[in-house]
Structure formats: C-alpha cells, structure tokens
N, C-alpha and C positions, 0 to 999 in steps of 0.2 A: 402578384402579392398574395393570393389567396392560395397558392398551392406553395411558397416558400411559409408560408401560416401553415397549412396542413402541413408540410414535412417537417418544419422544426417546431411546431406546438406544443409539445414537451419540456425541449430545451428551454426556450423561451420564457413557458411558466415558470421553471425552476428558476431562472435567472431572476427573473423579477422576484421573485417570492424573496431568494436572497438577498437583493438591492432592498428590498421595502425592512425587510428583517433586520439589516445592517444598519440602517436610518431610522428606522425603532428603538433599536439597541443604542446607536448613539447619544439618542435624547433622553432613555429612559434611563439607562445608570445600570446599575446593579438588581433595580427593580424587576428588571426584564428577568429576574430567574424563575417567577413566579408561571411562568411560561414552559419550565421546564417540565409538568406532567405531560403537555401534549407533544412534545419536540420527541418523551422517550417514548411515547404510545409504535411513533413510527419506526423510531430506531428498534427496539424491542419486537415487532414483527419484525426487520430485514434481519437481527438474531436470530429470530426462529426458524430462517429461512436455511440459514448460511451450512448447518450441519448438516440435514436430507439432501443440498446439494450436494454438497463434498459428494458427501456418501453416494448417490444415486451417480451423481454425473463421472465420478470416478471410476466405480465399479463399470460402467456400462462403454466406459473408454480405453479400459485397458482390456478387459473379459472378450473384447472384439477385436482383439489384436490376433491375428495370424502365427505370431511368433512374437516371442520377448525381447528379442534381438532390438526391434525399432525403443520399449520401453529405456532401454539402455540408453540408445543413444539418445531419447528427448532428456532423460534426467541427467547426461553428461553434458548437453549442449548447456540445458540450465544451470548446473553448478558451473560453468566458467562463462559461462552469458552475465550472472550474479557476482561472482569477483571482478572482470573486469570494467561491467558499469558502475560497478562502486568503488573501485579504484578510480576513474575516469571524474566521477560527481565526487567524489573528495580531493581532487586536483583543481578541478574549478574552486571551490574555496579554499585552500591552500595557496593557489596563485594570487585568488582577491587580498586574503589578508595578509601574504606578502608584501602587496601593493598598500593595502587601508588598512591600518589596524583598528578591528573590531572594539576593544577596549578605551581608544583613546579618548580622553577626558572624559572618563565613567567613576563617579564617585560614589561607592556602594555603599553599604551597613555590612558592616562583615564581622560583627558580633552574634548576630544570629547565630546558634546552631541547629542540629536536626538529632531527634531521638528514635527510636524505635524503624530503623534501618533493617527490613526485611528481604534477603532475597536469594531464592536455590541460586547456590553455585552446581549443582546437576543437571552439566549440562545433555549430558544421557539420558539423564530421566522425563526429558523432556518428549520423548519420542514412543514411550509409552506410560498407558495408567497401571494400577494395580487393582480393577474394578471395572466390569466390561461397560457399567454404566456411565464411567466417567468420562468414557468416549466419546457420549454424545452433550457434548458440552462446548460452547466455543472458546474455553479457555487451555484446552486441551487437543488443539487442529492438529497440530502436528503427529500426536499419538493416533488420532483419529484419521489421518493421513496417509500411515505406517499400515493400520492396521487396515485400512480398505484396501491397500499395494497387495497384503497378504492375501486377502479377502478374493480377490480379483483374480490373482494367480490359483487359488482354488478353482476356482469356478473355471478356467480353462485345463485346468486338468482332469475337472472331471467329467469334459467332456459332454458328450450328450445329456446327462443326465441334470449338469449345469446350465442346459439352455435355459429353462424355463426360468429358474431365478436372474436369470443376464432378462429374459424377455419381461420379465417383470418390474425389472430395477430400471429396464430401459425406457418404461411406458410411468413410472413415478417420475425419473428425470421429467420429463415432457411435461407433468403434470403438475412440478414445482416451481419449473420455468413460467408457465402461467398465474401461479401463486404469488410471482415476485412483480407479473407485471400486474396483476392487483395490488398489490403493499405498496407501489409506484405512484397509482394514483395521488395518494395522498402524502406525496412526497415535498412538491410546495407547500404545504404548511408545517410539514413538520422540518424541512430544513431551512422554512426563511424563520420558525420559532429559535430551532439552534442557533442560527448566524446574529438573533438578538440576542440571544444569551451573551456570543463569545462576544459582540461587538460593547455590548454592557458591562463584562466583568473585567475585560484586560483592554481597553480602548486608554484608557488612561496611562498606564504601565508600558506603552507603543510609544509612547511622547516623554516618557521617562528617561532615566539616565543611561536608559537600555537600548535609546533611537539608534543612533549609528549603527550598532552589532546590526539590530534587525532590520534598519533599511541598505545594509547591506548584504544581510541573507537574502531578505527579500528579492535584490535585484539578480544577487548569483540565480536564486532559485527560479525565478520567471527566464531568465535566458539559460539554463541548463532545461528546463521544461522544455521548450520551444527548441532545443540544441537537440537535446537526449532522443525524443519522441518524435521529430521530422527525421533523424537520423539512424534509428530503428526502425521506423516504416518505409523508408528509403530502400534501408539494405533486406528489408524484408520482401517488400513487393516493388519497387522502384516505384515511380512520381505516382502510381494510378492508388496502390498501397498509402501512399503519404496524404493525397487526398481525401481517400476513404477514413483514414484513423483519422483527421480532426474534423469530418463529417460527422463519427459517431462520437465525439470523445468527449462530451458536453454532461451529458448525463453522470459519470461516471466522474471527472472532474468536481461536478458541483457536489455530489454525494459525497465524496470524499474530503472537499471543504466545509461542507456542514456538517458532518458528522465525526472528522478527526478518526475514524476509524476506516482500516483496513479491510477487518471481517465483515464489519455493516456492508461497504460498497462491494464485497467480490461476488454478491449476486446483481450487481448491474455490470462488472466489471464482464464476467460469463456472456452477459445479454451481447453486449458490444462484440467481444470474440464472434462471438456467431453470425454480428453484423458483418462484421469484419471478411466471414468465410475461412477464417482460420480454422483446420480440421479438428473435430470433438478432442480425437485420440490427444491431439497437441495443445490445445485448450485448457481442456480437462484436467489435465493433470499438472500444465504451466501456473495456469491462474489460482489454483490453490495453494500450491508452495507457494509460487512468489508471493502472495498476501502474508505467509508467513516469514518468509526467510528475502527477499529480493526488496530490499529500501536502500534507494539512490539515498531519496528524501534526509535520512535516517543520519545515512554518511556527512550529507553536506552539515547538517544541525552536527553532528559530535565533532567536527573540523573548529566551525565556529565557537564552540563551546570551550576546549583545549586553548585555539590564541587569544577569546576572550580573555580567558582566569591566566593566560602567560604575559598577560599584559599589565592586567589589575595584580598580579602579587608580583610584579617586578623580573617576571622569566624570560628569558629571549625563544622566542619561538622558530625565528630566522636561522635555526641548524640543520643538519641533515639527517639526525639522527631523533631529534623531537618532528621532523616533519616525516620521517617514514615509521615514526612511534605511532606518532596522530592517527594515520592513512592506517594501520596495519590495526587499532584499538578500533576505530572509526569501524571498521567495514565488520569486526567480531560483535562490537556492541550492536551495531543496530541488528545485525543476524539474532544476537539476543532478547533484545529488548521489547520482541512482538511473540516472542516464543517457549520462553519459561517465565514460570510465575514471578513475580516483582520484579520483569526483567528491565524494569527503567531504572531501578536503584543499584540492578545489578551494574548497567551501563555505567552508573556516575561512579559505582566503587572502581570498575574497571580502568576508569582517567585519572581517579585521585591517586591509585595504587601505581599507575605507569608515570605519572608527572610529579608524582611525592605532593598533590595541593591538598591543606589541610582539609579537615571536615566540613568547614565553614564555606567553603566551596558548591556543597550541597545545594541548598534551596537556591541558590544562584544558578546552576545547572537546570534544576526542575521546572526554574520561572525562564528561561530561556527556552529550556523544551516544550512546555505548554504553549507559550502564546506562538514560538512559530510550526505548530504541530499540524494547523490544519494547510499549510501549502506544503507542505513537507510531508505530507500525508496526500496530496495531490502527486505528489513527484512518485512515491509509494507505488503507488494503485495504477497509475497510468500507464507506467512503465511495464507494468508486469504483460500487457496486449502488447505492448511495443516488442518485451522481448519474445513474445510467443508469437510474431509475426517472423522472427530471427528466424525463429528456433524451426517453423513450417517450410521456412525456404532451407535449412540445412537438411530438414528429414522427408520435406515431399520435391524439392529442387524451385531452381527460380521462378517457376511459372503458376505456382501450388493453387495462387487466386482466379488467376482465367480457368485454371481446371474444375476448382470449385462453381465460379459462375455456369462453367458450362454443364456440368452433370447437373446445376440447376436446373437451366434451360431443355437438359433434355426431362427431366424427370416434369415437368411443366407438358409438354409436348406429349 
C-alpha cells in the first residue's frame, strides 16, 4: 500500500482535489466563482511556463539533429498522423448520431441572436507576428513555433560557433522542466478550485434541454479516449507502451480537465513524453504542434454540433454529402480554433457558412462547445503522446522504447 501511495501520490491528490471541487461546485452554484482568483494564480504560472518551453526544448531538439532529413520526416508523420485521427474521431460521432439523434426532443430559444462576431479569417497570418515580441506570447505558438524551426536551423549551420547557444538553450530546457514541477505542486488546489467553478456554472445546463447531445458526446468521447489512446500506444510500443501511457496519463488528463486548456497542460503533457522515453528530438517538436493544430476532441464536438442544429432546424443530416461536409469542416475548424485569434467564432462561421444555419445558431454552438470542452480537451492533449509514441516507432523503428530504457540503464552503470 505504501509504495502504490509513494508512486501514484500525485495522481491521486489531483484526483481528489477534483472529486472534492466538483462536490463543492455542485452545492455551491454559481457562487463558486468567487474561487476563481486562486484557480488563475496556478493556471497563470503553467502560462508562463509554456513559451520558454516551446522555445528552449525545441531549439535544443532539432539544433542536435545530425541532418534535417529525420526533421522532415517527424513533421510529415505528424501532418497525416493529425488527419487521419481526426477523420477516424469524427466517424465515431457520425456513426453515433447516425444511430441517436443528438437533437431529438430539444426545445431551444432560438430568438437569441449574437453581435460583435470577431474573427481573422488569416489563415497565414497565423504562423507569423509582425513584432519579434509578440512571439513570446501564448496566443501566438504557432508563430512562435515557425520561428524557433528557423531559429534552430541557424544554429546548425553555424556550426561550431552555434554550440554554445544549443549548450545553453539545452541547460534552460532542463531548468524549466523543473520550474513546471514546481508550478505542479500546487496543482490540487488550483484544479479542484476550477472543477468548482465549472461544476457551479454549467451543472445545471447538463440536465437541460441539452442532456441527450451531451450524454451522448459524453459517452462517444470516453470510449474513443480509451479506443484512440490504447490504440496509439499499442501501435507505438506494443502492450509494454500501452501499459506505460495510462501509467503516466493521470496527470496530464486531469490538467487538462481542469483547466480546458491545451497550452496550460503541454508542460505536463512534455513531463509524461519523457516518462514515457519517447525521444526529445520526437517529443519536442510533436507535443507542441499538436497542442496546437492535432484536436480529436475538437473533431468529435463540431460533428455533434452540425447534427445537433440539422435536427433542431429541420435538416437531414443522414446524406453523404452533409456527412463528408461535416468530417471535411470538423477536422479544418478544430485545426483553427486553437490557432488564430477568435478562432472558436471562426469555427461556428465556418458550419453556419457550409450548412446555410442561420445566425441564431451561434450561442447554441458556443453553449455546446463550452460545457463539453473540458473532455474534449482531454481527448486534445492525450492524444498528442499517443501520437508521438506513432511517430518514435516510424522515425526510431519498433523497438525505440527498450532502446531508450537501455541507454538508460547503461548511462546509470
């Protein structure tokens, strides 16, 4: 008992802190937001945390590559590693609502409308700032992303003269990775405070006219989690890989459920990779795109969202040409929606403009994506180790994790 206590201590507190947060939130109401200054104290440092990684742990992953050649191949594994999990997670809801329609007997307010609709359609512009400051921002990763690739490829061309800024950036990595497991600490309180908030503000809206949609995202999303994540560590390390990912995968799950956020959890999501023994080179550079651009999560919410409103305004969504609309908007919006600015409004213009649903559509979309955001933000973040476990077996071959353990063991020795 006392050494399953010492190895999952962590998990554990986190877990509780949530359970007691959710049971606070239920009783307290809306009250519970009053809670909200210390919930952002913690979220607000893992922010602070998330660009010096980028920065440090990218730079120090690619600048120690041998040849560009392998950079190629991890960024091609990932761009189709990222379409077809997100083809695959908007099929499971496609099939569901096939079967259950999300919509039936939901009787909405659809007089509402929505004003001041903000959102770049640039989608280039997203990949760089006009302002070398604005790069270190985390509304800005993906610029900040681009520009450490460039960054990186400097410093190997220039050679000797670049070691010492690689040996330098290598020895801040190291030293941020400790900084986040300090910010950790104090991780049960600040995520069983958010899970009162969320469980206070939208507990009621759960048992609304909106039950059915969401206890059937709900249940796609828990067996595509459980589908998606044994099935990428499988094909990544076979059984010994699939044991190790949902050994370490508690942390980074929960963080991800308390905080609805992507960029907060991908300095724990990092910590896990390197549980995991997934290589820097492969890591490094996986886990930061995919926190921006790789949402299963993302896919399955804009599937549901689509046969919801083709139910409630009277659409048949049962076609072939509205369900490879869905799958084909599904998989561009979410790639957006974490990566240019207002890119949640840009998602919803994106379905109204491809399905002709009025505007009024809106805050119906918005109140669907908020309350199921934070499992769908789980599916998000989890997945991104899942596929960077793919991605080490396609660029270091099937055995990439005994190789790891053992240059462990010898460098131990």
């Amino acid at each position: 008992m006392k050494t399953l206590w010492n190895t999952y201590k962590s998990s554990i507190l986190l877990l509780a802190s949530m359970l007691l947060g959710g049971i606070i939130g239920f009783f307290w109401g809306e009250g519970a937001q009053v809670l909200q200054p210390v919930a952002d104290i913690f979220l607000n440092l893992l922010y602070c945390c998330v660009v010096p990684l980028i920065f440090c742990s990218l730079t120090s992953a690619i600048a120690k590559m041998e040849n560009l050649a392998k950079l190629k191949k991890i960024l091609l594994a990932f761009l189709v590693g990222t379409i077809v999990t997100g083809i695959i997670a908007c099929l499971f809801m496609v099939v569901t609502c096939l079967i259950f329609d999300p919509g039936k007997g939901a009787v909405l307010d659809l007089t509402q409308d929505v004003e001041n609709i903000e959102g770049s359609m640039n989608f280039l512009g997203m990949f760089t700032v006009n302002d070398f400051p604005l790069l270190f921002s985390k509304s800005n990763l993906m610029a900040l992303i681009v520009f450490t690739i460039i960054f990186s490829i400097a410093i190997i061309m220039s050679g000797e003269k670049g070691k010492p800024i690689l040996k330098l950036i290598d020895s801040l990595s190291e030293i941020i990775i400790k900084v986040i497991g300090i910010v950790m600490k104090i991780a049960p309180i600040g995520l069983g405070c958010y899970f009162a908030i969320l469980i206070g503000q939208y507990g009621e809206q759960v048992i609304g006219p909106l039950s059915r949609a969401l206890l059937i995202y709900l249940c796609v999303v828990i067996i595509y989690f459980v589908f998606s994540q044994t099935a990428m560590a499988y094909i990544g390390a076979g059984t010994k890989g699939v044991k190790k990912w949902w050994q370490t995968s508690l942390p980074s799950t929960l963080t991800a459920l308390g905080t609805c956020s992507s960029a907060a959890t991908l300095p724990v999501n990092i910590i896990q990779a390197k549980e995991l023994g997934i290589p820097d080179d492969v890591a490094d550079i996986t886990i930061p795109l995919g926190a921006n651009l790789h949402k299963d999560g993302a896919c399955i919410i804009q599937i549901l969202k689509i046969a919801f409103l083709c139910s409630v305004f009277g659409m048949t969504y049962a076609t072939p040409k509205n369900i490879i609309l869905s799958i084909v908007v599904s998989i561009v919006a979410s790639i957006v929606m974490g990566a240019i600015p207002a890119g949640g409004y840009v998602a919803e213009i994106f379905i109204i403009s491809a399905f002709g649903f009025p505007t009024v559509a809106i805050p119906i979309m918005v109140l669907i994506g908020t309350i199921t955001d934070p499992p769908a933000t789980v599916v998000n973040v989890t997945g991104d180790t899942g596929l960077a476990m793919v991605i080490a077996r396609f660029v270091e071959g099937k055995n990439w994790m005994n190789d790891k353990e053992q240059t462990k063991q010898s460098l131990k020795i």
